[in-house]
C-alpha positions in Angstrom: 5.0 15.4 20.0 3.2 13.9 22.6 0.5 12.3 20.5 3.4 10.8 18.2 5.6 10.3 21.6 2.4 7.7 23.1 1.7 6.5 19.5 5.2 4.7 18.7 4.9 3.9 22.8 1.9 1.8 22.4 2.5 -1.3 20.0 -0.7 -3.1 20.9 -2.7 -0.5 19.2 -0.2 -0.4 16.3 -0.4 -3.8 16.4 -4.6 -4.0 15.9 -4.4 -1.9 13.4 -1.5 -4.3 11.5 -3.6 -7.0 12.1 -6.5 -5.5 10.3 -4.9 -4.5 7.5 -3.1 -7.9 7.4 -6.2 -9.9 7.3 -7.2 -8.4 4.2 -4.5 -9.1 1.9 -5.3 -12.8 1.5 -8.6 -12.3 0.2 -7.3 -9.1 -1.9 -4.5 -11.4 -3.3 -6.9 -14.3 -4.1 -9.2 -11.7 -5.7 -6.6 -10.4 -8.3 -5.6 -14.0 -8.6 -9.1 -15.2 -9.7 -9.4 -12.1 -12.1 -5.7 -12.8 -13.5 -7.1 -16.2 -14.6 -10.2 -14.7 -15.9 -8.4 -12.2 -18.1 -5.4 -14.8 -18.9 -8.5 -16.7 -20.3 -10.2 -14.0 -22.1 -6.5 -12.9 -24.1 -6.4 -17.2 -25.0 -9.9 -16.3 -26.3 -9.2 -13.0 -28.3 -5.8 -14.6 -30.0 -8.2 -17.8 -31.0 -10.8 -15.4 -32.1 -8.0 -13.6 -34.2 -7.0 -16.9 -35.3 -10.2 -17.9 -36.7 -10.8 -14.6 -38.9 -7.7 -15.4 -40.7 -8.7 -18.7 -41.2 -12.4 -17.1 -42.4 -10.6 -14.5 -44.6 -8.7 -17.4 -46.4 -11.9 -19.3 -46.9 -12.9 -16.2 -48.4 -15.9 -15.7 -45.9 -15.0 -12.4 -44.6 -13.9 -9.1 -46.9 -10.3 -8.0 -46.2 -12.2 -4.7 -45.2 -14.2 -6.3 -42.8 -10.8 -8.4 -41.8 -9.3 -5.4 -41.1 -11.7 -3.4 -38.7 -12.9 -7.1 -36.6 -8.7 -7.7 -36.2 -8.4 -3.9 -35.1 -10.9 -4.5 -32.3 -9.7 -7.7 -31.1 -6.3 -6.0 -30.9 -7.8 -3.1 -29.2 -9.6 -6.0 -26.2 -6.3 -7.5 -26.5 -4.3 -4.5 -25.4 -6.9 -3.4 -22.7 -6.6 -6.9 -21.3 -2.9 -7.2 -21.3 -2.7 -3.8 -19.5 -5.3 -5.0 -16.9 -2.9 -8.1 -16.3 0.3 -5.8 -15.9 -1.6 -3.7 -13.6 -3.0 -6.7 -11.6 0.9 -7.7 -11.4 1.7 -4.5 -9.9 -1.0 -4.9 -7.3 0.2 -8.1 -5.9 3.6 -6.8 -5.9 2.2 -4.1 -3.9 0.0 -6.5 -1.3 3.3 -8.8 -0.8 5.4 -5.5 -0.2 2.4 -4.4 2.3 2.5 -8.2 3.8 6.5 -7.5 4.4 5.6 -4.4 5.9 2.8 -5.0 8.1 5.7 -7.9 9.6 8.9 -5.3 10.1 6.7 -2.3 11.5 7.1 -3.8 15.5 10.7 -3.8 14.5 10.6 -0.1 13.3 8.5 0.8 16.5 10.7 -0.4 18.7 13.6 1.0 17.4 11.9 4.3 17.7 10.9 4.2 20.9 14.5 3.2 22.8 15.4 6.1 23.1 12.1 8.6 22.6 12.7 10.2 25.9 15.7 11.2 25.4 15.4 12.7 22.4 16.7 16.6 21.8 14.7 18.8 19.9 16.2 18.4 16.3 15.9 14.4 17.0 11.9 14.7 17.7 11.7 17.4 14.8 13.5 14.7 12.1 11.4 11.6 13.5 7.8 13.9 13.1 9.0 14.8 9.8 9.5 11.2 9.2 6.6 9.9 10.7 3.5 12.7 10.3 2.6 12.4 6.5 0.0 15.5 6.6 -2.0 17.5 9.4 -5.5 18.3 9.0 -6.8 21.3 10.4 -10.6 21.9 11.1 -13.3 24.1 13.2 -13.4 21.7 15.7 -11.1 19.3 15.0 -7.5 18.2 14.0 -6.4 14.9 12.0 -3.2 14.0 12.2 -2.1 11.4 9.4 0.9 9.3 10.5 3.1 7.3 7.2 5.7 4.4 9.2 8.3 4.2 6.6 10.3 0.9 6.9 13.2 1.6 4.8 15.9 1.8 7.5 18.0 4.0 5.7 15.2 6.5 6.2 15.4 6.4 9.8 16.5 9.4 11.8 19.6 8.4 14.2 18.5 6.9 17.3 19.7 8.3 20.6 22.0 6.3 22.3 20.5 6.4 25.6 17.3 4.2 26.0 14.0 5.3 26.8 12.6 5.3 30.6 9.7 2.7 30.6 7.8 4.1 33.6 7.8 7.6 31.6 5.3 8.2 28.5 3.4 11.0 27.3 -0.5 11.1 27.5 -3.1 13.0 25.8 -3.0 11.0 22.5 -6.3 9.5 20.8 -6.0 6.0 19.7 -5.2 6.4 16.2 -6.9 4.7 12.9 -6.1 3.2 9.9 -5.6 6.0 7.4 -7.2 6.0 4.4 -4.2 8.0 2.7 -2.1 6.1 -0.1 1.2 5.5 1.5 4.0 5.0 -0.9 5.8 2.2 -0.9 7.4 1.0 2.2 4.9 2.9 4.2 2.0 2.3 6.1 -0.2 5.2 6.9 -2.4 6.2 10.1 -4.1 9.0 11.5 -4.9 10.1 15.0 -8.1 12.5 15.1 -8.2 14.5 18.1 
């Protein structure tokens, strides 16, 4: 509890790690853009292609055999490409939805923390259940992975008396960008200690 307690107390360190994940959606969402184009390109290219074998069939240059199995395969590139484009889409969607994220999670944090002291033992049990994705045990060692959900009807109640600001829990590592796959809404971390 303290490691979670000093975590949601210490937005600057939230905050770095926001900031680093934040500086690489532009380039991520330029990236898909540039292959988007690329692939819109190559489908213009496969319907032409499928275009001109008609035409060659008419002109009676190509079998309706060999029509056949070169249309199947351009269908078949055609079909790969349009799924790479959906999936492309969905990525974006998912790099804007992280972008809103990244901008609402001080929001959550502070909400959190108001009244974090306070807190009785079923309120700190509901806000790690909300908050700690998975725990990693090792020899040596213990990972704790951290998932900030910013769906506000997720949200445990918060207390109604605010937090003490001379008062915080210690002991806590810095925690680190997690390398888990949050769902949506969620940004992950993980505290090693």
């Amino acid at each position: 509890w303290k490691d979670l307690a000093q975590w949601l107390q210490e937005p600057q360190q939230l905050a770095r790690q926001l900031q680093a994940q934040s500086s690489v959606i532009p380039s991520l969402l330029e990236a898909q853009a540039a292959e988007q184009r690329t692939l819109k390109n190559q489908l213009r290219s496969l319907e032409q292609s499928t275009s001109r074998l008609v035409d060659a069939y008419q002109a009676g240059a190509l079998s309706l055999q060999e029509l056949k199995a070169r249309r199947e395969r351009l269908e078949e590139q055609k079909t790969r490409t349009e799924h790479r484009v959906e999936e492309l889409s969905r990525q974006k969607r998912r790099s804007l939805e992280q972008r809103k994220v990244i901008d609402e999670v001080s929001s959550l944090c502070e909400t959190l923390r108001v009244g974090l002291a306070h807190c009785s033992f079923d309120d700190r049990r509901a806000i790690a259940q909300l908050l700690i994705e998975r725990i990693d045990v090792g020899e040596s060692s213990l990972t704790i992975h951290y998932i900030v959900p910013l769906d506000a009807g997720r949200l445990p109640p918060s207390p109604a008396t605010p937090m003490n600001s001379s008062g915080g829990p210690g002991g806590a590592t810095s925690p680190s960008v997690s390398s888990a796959i949050a769902p949506p809404g969620a940004i992950a971390f993980l505290s090693a200690r």
